[in-house]
C-alpha positions in Angstrom: 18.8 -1.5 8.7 18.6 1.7 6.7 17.8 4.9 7.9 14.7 6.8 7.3 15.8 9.9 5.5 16.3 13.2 7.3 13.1 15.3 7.7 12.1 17.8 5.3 12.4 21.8 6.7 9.1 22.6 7.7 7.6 25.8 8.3 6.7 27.4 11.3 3.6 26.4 13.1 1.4 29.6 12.5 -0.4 31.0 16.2 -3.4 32.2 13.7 -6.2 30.7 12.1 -8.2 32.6 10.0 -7.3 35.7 11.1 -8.1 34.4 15.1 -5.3 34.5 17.2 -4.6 30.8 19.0 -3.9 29.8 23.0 -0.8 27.7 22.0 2.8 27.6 23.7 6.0 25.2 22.4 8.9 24.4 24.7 11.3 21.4 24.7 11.5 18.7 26.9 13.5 15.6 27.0 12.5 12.1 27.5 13.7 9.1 29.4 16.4 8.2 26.2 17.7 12.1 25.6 15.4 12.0 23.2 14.3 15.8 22.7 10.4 16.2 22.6 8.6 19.4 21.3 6.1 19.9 23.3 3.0 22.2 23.5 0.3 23.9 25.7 -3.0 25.8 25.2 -1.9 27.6 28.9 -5.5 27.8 29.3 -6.9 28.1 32.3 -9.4 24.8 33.8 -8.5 21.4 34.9 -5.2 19.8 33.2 -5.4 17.0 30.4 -2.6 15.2 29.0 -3.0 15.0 25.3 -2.0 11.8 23.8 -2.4 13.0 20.0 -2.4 11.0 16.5 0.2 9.9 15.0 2.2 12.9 13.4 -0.6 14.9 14.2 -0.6 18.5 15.5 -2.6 21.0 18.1 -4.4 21.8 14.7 -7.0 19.2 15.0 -8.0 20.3 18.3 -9.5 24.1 17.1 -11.7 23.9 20.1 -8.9 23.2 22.6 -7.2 26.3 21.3 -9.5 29.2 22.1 -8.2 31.0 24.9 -11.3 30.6 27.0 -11.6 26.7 26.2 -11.8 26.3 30.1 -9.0 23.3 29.8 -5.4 23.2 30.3 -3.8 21.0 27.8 -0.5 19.4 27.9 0.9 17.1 25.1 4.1 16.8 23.0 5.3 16.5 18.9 6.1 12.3 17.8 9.4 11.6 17.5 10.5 12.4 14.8 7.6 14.8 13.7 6.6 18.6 14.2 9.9 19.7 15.7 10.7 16.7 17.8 14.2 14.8 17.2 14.0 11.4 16.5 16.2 9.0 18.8 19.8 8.1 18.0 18.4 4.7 17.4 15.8 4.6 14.7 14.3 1.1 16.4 13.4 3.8 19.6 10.2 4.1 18.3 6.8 2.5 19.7 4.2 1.8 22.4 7.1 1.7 25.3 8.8 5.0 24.0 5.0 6.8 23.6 3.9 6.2 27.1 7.9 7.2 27.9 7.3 10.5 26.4 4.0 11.1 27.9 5.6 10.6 31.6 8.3 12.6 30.7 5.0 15.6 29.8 3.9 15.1 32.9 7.0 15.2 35.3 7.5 18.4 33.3 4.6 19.7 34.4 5.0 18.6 37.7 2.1 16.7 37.5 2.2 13.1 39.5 -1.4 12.2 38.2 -4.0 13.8 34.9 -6.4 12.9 33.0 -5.9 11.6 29.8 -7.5 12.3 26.3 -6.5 9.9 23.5 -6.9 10.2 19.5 -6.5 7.9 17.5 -3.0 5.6 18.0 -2.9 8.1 21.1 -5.6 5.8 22.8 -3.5 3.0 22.2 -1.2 5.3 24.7 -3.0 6.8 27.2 -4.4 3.1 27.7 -1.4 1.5 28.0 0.1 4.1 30.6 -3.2 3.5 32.5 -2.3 -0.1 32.6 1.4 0.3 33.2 1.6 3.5 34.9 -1.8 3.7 36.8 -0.7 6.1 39.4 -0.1 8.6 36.6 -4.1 8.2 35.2 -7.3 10.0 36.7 -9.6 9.2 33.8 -9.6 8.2 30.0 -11.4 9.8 27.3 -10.5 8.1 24.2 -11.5 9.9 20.7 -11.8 7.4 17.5 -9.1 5.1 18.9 -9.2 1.3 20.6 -7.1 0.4 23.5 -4.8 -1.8 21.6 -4.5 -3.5 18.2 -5.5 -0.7 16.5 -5.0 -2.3 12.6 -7.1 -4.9 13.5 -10.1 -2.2 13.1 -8.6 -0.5 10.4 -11.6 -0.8 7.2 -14.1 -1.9 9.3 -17.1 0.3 7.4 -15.9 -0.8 4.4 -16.9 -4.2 5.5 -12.9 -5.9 5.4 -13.2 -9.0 7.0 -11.4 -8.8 10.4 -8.5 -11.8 9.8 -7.2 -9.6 6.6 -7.6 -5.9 8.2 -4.3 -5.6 10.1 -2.7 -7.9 7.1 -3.9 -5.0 4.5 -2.9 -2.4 7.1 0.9 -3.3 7.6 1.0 -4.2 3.5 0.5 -0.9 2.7 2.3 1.0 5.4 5.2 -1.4 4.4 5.0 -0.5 0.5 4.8 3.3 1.6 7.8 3.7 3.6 9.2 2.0 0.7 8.6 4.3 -1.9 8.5 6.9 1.0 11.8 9.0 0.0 10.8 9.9 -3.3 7.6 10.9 -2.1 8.6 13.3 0.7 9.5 16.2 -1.8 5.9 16.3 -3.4 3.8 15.7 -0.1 5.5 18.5 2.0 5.4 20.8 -0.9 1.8 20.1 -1.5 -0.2 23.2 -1.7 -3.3 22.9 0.9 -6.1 25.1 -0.2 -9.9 25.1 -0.3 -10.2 22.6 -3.6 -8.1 20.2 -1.6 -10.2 20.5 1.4 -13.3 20.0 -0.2 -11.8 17.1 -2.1 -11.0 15.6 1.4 -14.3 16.4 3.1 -16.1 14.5 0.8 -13.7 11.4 -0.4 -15.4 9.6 2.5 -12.0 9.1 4.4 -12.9 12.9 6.2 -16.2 14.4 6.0 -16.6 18.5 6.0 -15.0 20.1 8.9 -16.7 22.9 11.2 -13.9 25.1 10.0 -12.3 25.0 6.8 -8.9 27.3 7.9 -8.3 24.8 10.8 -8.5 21.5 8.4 -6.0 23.5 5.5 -3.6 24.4 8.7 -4.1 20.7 10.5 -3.0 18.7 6.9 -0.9 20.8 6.2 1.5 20.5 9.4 0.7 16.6 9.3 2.5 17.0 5.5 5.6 18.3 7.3 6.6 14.5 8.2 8.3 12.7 5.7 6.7 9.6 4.5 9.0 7.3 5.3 9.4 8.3 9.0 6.1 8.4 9.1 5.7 5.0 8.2 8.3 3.6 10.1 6.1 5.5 13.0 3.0 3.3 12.0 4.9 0.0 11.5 6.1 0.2 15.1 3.0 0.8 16.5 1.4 -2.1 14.5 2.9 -4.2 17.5 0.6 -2.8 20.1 -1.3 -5.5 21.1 -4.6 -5.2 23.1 -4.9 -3.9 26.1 -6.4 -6.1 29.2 -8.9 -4.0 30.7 -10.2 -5.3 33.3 -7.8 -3.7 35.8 -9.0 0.2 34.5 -10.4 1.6 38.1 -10.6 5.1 36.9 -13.2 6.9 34.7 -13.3 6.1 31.4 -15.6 7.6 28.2 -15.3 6.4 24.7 -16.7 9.2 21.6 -16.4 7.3 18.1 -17.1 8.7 14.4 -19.9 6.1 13.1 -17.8 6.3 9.7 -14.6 6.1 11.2 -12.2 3.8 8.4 -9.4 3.9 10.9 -10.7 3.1 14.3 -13.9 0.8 13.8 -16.9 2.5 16.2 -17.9 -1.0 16.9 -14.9 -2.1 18.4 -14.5 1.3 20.4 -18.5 0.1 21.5 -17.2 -3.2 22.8 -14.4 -1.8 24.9 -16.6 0.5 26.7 -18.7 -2.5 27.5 -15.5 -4.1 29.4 -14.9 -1.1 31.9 -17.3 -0.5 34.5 -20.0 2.5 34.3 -17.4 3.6 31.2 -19.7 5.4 28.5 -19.9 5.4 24.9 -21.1 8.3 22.4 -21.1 7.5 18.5 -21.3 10.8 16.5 -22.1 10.8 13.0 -18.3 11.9 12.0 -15.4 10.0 10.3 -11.6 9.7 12.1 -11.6 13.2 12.2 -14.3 14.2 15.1 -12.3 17.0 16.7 -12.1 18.8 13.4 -15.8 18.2 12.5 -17.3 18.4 15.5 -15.2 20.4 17.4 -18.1 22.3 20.2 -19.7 18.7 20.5 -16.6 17.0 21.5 -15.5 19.8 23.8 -18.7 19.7 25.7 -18.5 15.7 26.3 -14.9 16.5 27.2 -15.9 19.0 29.9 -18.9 16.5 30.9 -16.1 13.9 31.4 -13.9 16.1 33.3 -16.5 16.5 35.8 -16.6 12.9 36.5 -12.6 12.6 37.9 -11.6 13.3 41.5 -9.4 16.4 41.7 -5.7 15.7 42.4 
């Protein structure tokens, strides 16, 4: 098989945002494989939640997460491969079993046994399937504009793709990128992120306008860093997640989906809640991207959640 290339340099993650300095610590752990993880905490003070992010995706996206007085501790690590982290000496160690590897090894750094998780996107494909594997390690589930499983099957849902040719689409194109992924890693990280390309992305439909502009520039353009081709080997892998079975989940569980979501289909997030008992369901009139667009919304039905797990 032939390697991905090597990543491109990327820039230090900046600690302000418009001018606003941020609640956010980096450190290095290592997984289960040596694999070295760079990992990340608000250090705020409040009740400890295991971030299990999106795919190449940074603390960025989370603006409310990173004031200072957000009232929640977050702990959550960098992909492999992406945002600091080394990727494994075998490119194949990639995927749902290495994700929910790399959260454990989060939290036996933190000395945690047990926390409640928050998923986004492919990172509630994770936090579900350590609650079903691990489920000594899970107090609760709040999944963010993600499905427990099978998470190309939902992919173009609003724009009305039949369900049998979804995933199909989905793994086409992620193949044909990390194809042509090399030649296009030298424009994408270089690609200037400024207001005009903001705006262009708040209203192309795939994001809609973000509460703060600063945060969404920062957030793309540390999700840029990652060259394409890893990127999409990243994706490919965790194409093979299958659904999760549900019906062991004893812990509390809350499901908040973007009603224009292209990625994660609201409807299918709708009908997972429906399978875990007194689990609840909020649909926000947001695209993938609900942490950046409504950021104080989506903090307050995280804190609401948080109420509802037993302490440790």
């Amino acid at each position: 098989m032939r390697l991905p290339s090597l990543p491109a340099t990327a820039p230090p993650p900046p600690l302000h945002v418009g001018g606003a300095p941020l609640s956010l610590r980096y450190y290095d752990i290592e997984s289960r494989d040596g694999t070295r993880l760079r990992a990340w905490t608000n250090d705020a003070d409040g009740p400890t939640v295991l971030l299990c992010n999106g795919m190449g995706t940074s603390p960025y996206v989370w603006p409310a997460l990173l004031r200072p007085d957000c009232g929640v501790r977050v702990i959550s690590w960098n992909h492999r491969g992406t945002g600091g982290s080394a990727r494994p000496h075998d490119p194949e160690l990639v995927g749902m079993d290495q994700f929910v590897a790399d959260a454990i090894a989060v939290l036996d750094d933190a000395g945690l046994d047990s926390a409640p998780a928050m998923g986004w996107s492919i990172g509630v494909n994770t936090m579900y399937e350590l609650a079903v594997t691990h489920p000594e390690r899970v107090s609760g589930l709040f999944a963010v504009a993600g499905v427990p499983g099978d998470t190309f099957t939902t992919i173009g849902a609003p724009l009305l793709l039949p369900p049998p040719i979804r995933k199909p689409i989905a793994v086409g194109v992620t193949r044909a990128l990390g194809r042509v992924g090399g030649p296009l890693t030298p424009l994408t990280t270089r690609l200037p992120i400024g207001p005009k390309v903001v705006g262009a992305l708040s209203h192309s439909g795939f994001m809609l306008p973000s509460a703060d502009p600063d945060f969404t520039a920062v957030a793309v353009q540390q999700f840029l860093t990652t060259p394409v081709d890893w990127y999409m080997h990243l994706a490919h892998a965790s194409a093979r997640h299958l659904r999760v079975s549900l019906r062991h989940v004893k812990v509390p569980a809350a499901f908040v989906a973007g009603r224009w979501d292209v990625l994660a289909s609201a409807k299918s997030m709708r009908t997972a809640s429906h399978r875990i008992p007194d689990a609840t369901y909020v649909e926000l009139p947001a695209s993938h991207f609900i942490s950046l667009e409504h950021p104080d919304r989506l903090h307050a039905l995280l804190r609401g959640f948080l109420t509802r797990v037993p302490p440790a």
